[in-house]
C-alpha positions in Angstrom: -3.0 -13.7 10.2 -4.5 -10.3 11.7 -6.7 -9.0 9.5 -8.4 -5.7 10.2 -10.6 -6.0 6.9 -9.9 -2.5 5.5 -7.3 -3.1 2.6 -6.0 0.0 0.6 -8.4 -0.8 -2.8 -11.7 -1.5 -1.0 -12.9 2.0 -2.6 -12.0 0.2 -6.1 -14.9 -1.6 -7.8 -12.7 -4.3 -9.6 -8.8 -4.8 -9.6 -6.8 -4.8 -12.5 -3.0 -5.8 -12.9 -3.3 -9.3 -11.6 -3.3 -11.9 -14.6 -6.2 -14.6 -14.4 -7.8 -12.1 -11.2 -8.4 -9.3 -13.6 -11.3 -7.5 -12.8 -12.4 -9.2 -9.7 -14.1 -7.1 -6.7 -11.5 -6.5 -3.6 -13.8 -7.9 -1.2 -14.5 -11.2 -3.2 -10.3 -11.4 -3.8 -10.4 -11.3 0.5 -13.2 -13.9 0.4 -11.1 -16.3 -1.2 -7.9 -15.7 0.2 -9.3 -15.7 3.6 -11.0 -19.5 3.0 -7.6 -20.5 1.0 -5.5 -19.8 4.3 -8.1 -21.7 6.4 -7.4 -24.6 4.1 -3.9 -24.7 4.7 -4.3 -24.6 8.7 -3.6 -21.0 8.9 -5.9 -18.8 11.8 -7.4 -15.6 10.7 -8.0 -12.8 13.5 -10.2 -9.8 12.8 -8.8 -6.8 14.6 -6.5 -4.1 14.2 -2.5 -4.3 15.9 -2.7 -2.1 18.8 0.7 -2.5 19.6 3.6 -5.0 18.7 7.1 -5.5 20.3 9.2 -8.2 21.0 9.5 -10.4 24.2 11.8 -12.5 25.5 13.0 -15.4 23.6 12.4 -19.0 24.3 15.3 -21.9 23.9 16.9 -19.6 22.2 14.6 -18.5 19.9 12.9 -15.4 18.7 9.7 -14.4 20.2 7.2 -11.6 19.5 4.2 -10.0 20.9 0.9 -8.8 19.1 -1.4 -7.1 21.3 -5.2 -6.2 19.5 -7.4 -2.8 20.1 -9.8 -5.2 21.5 -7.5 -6.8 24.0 -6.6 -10.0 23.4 -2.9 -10.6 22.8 -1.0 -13.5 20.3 2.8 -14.3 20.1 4.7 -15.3 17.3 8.1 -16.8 16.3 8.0 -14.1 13.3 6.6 -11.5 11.9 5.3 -10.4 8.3 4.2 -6.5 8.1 1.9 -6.9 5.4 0.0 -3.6 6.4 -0.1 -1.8 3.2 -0.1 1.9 2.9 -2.6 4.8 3.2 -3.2 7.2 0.0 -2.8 10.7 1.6 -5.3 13.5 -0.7 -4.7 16.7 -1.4 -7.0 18.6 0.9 -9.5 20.0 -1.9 -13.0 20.1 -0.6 -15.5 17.2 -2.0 -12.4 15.5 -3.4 -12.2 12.5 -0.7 -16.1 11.7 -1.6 -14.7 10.4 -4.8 -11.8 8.6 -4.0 -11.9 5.1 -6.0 -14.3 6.1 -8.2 -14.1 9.3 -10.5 -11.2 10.1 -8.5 -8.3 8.1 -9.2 -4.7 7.7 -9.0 -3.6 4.9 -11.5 -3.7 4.7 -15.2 -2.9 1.1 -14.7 -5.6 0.0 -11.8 -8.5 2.3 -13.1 -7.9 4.0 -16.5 -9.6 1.1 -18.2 -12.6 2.3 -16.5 -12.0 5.9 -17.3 -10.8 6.0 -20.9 -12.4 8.7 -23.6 -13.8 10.3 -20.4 -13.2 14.2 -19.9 -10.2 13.8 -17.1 -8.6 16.6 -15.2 -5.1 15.5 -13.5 -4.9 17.7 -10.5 -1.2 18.6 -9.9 0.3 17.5 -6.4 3.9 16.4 -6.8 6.6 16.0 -10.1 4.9 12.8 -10.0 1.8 14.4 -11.6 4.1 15.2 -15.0 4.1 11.7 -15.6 0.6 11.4 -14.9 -0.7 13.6 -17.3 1.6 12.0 -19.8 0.0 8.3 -18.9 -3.6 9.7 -18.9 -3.7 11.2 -22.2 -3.1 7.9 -23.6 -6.6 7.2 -22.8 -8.5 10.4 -23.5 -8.3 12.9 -26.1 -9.7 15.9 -23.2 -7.2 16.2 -20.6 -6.4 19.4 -18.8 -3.6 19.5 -16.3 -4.6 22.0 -12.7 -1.1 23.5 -12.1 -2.6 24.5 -8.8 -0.1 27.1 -8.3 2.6 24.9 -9.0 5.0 26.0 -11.7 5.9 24.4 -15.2 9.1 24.6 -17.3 8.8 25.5 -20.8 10.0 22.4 -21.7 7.1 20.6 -19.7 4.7 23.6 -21.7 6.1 22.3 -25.1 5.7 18.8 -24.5 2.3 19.2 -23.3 1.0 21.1 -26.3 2.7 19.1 -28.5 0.3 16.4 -26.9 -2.7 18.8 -26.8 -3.0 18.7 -22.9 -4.5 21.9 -22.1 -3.1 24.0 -18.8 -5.2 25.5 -16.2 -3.2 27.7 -13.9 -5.3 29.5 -11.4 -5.8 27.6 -7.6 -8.7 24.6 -7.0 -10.8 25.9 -4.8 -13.4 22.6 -4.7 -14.9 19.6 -6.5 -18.5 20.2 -8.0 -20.9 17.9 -7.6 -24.2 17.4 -10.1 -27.0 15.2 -9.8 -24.8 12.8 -7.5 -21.8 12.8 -9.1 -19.0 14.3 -9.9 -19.2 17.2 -12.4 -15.7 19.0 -12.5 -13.7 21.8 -10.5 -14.4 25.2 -9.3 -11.0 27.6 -9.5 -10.4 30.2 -6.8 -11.4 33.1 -9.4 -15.0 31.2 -9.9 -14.6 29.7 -13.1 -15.8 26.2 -13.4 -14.0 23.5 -15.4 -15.9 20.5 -16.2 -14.5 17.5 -15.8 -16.4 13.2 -15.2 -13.0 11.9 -13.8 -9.9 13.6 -11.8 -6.4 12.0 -11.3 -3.9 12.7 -8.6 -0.6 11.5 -7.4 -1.4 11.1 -3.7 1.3 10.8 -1.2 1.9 7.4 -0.5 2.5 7.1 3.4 3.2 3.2 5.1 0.6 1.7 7.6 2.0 1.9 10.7 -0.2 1.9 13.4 0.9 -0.2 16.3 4.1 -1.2 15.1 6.5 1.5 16.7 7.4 -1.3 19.4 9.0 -2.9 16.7 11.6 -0.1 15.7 11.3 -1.0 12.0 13.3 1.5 9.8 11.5 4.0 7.9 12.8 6.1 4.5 10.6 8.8 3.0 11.0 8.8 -1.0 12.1 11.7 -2.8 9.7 15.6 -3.3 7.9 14.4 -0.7 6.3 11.6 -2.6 5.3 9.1 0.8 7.2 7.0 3.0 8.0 3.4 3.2 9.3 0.3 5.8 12.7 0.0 4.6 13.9 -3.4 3.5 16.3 -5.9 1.6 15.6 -9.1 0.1 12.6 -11.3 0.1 11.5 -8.2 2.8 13.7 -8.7 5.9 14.8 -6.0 8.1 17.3 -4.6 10.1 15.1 -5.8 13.4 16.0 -9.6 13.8 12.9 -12.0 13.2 10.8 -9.3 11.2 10.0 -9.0 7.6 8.0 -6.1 5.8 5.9 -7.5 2.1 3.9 -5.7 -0.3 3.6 -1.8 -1.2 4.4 -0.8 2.9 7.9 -1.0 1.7 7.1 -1.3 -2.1 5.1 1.9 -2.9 4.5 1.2 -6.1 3.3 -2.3 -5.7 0.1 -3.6 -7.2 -2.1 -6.8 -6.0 0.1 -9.0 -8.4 3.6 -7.6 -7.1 2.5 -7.9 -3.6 1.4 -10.9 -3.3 4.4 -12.2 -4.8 6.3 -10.4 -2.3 4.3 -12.2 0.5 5.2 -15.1 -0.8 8.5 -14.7 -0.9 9.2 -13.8 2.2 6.7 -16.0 3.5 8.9 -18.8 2.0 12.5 -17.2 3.5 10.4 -16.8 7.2 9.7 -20.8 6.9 13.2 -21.7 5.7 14.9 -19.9 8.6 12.4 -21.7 11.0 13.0 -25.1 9.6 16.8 -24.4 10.2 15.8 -22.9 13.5 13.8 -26.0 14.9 16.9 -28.1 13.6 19.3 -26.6 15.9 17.1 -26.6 18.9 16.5 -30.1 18.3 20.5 -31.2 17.9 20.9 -28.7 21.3 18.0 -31.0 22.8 19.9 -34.4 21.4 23.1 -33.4 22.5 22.1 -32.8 26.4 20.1 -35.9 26.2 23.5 -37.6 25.4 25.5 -35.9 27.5 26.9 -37.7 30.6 25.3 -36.6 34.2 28.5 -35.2 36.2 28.9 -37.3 39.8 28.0 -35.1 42.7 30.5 -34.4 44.8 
C-alpha cells in the first residue's frame, strides 16, 4: 500500500458516518488501519505516485509499474486507486483558513458540530439549494449568499416558508475576530455575521501520477467535480485496474468507502486466485508433455 499520509478529512477533527468509529480523529482511524494491514502481511510505503503505467506482462500475466516522487519504483500484479478526491473552494479570500473547521461542506460529517450555530451557506453550485435546505435543520439563523447567482421564485417561496433569509449582493472576503472566524464582508461593505459557513465545493478526483494508466474520467453534471469512472466492485475499462472510494464515488463517506475497498479488494484476489490456477495447469501441462525427438 502507497500511502502518502494526506487523506481528504485530515482538516476534520472527528469523523462521523461510520457506525462503532463515530467520532474518532482521522489520524488515529490511519493509526490503526495502518498497524491492521501490517498484521495481515501487507507492506505500507510512504510517498506519493509519481507516475504509474503498465509494463510488460509476465507468464502471461498482468504487470504494473509504480514509480514514487522519491525514486524508488514497485510493481504489481494489480492495482487499487484508492486516491480519494480534492475539495476545490470557491476562491473567497480567508475562506481556505477555515476549511474543516467553521467552514464546512457536510451536514452529515460536521453539522453535529455546528448545530444552533449562526451558519451562512455560501452559494457555489444547484448543489448549494439542497444545502441550505439540510442546514436549516440544525439552526434556526441560516442566511443563504446568492453571490450573484440567481434564484427562482419557487426557490424564494420555499426558503421563506423555512425562514432562510437571502443575501444577494457579492462576497467579497471572510472576517476574522479574535482568531476566528466572525462572518462575511459583501462587496458593498456590509458585514454579515456569521460562526460557521457551508459550501458545496467542487469535488475533483486525485489524480496525480496516474495518467500512464489511461483510466477513464466523467465530470458530473453543473460543474459539480469529476470522478474515475467505474462498474462493479470498482473495475475499469483498463485491464488489471480497479478505482474504490469517493475517486469514483463522490459522494462517498469513510463507511461507504471502505466498503468499497473491500469489495474490490475481494474481486482483485478472486481473479488472482483463478489467475495463479491457470498458470499453474499451463506449467503442469508442459511438464507432462512429451520432448519431441531431434531430427
Amino acid at each position: 500500500m502507497i500511502d502518502s499520509g494526506t487523506p481528504r478529512n485530515a482538516p476534520a477533527a472527528v469523523m462521523h458516518g461510520f457506525i462503532v468509529l463515530d467520532g474518532t480523529p482521522p489520524p488515529e482511524i490511519l493509526k490503526r488501519g495502518r498497524r491492521q494491514v501490517r498484521e495481515y502481511g501487507g507492506q505500507i510505503v510512504f510517498g506519493e505516485v509519481a507516475s504509474a503505467e503498465p509494463a510488460e506482462p509476465v507468464e502471461g500475466d498482468l504487470r504494473f509499474t509504480v514509480t514514487l516522487t522519491a525514486g524508488r519504483s514497485v510493481t504489481a500484479r494489480r492495482l487499487l486507486v484508492a486516491t480519494g478526491l480534492r475539495d476545490v473552494l470557491p476562491e473567497v479570500p480567508g475562506l481556505a483558513e477555515y476549511w474543516g473547521h467553521s467552514v464546512v461542506h457536510c451536514p452529515y460529517c460536521h453539522g453535529w458540530e455546528v448545530r444552533d450555530e449562526p451558519i451562512g451557506i455560501l452559494a457555489t453550485s444547484p448543489a448549494s439549494l439542497h444545502h441550505a435546505l439540510l442546514f436549516r435543520q440544525l439552526t434556526d439563523d441560516l442566511v443563504y449568499f446568492t453571490d450573484g447567482a440567481d434564484l427562482d421564485e419557487g426557490t424564494r417561496a420555499r426558503f421563506a416558508a423555512r425562514h432562510i433569509r437571502i443575501v444577494e449582493t457579492e462576497v467579497q472576503e471572510v472576517v476574522e475576530r479574535d482568531g476566528a472566524l466572525a462572518g462575511l464582508r459583501l462587496m458593498d461593505g456590509t458585514f454579515v455575521a456569521r460562526r460557521v459557513i457551508t459550501v458545496a465545493t467542487r469535488l475533483q478526483a486525485r489524480t496525480e501520477g496516474l495518467d500512464g494508466l489511461k483510466l477513464p474520467m466523467e465530470d458530473l453534471p453543473d460543474d459539480m467535480g469529476c470522478r474515475f469512472a467505474s462498474g462493479m466492485a470498482g473495475i475499469t475499462d483498463v485491464p488489471g485496474v480497479w478505482v474504490a472510494g469517493n475517486a469514483t464515488d463522490l459522494t462517498a463517506q469513510v463507511g461507504a468507502s471502505a466498503a468499497a475497498g473491500a469489495l474490490a479488494g475481494s474481486h482483485i484476489n478472486a481473479l488472482l486466485a483463478t489467475a495463479d490456477t491457470d498458470t499453474a495447469l499451463a506449467a503442469a501441462q508442459a511438464a507432462n508433455t512429451p520432448a519431441r525427438p531431434s531430427a
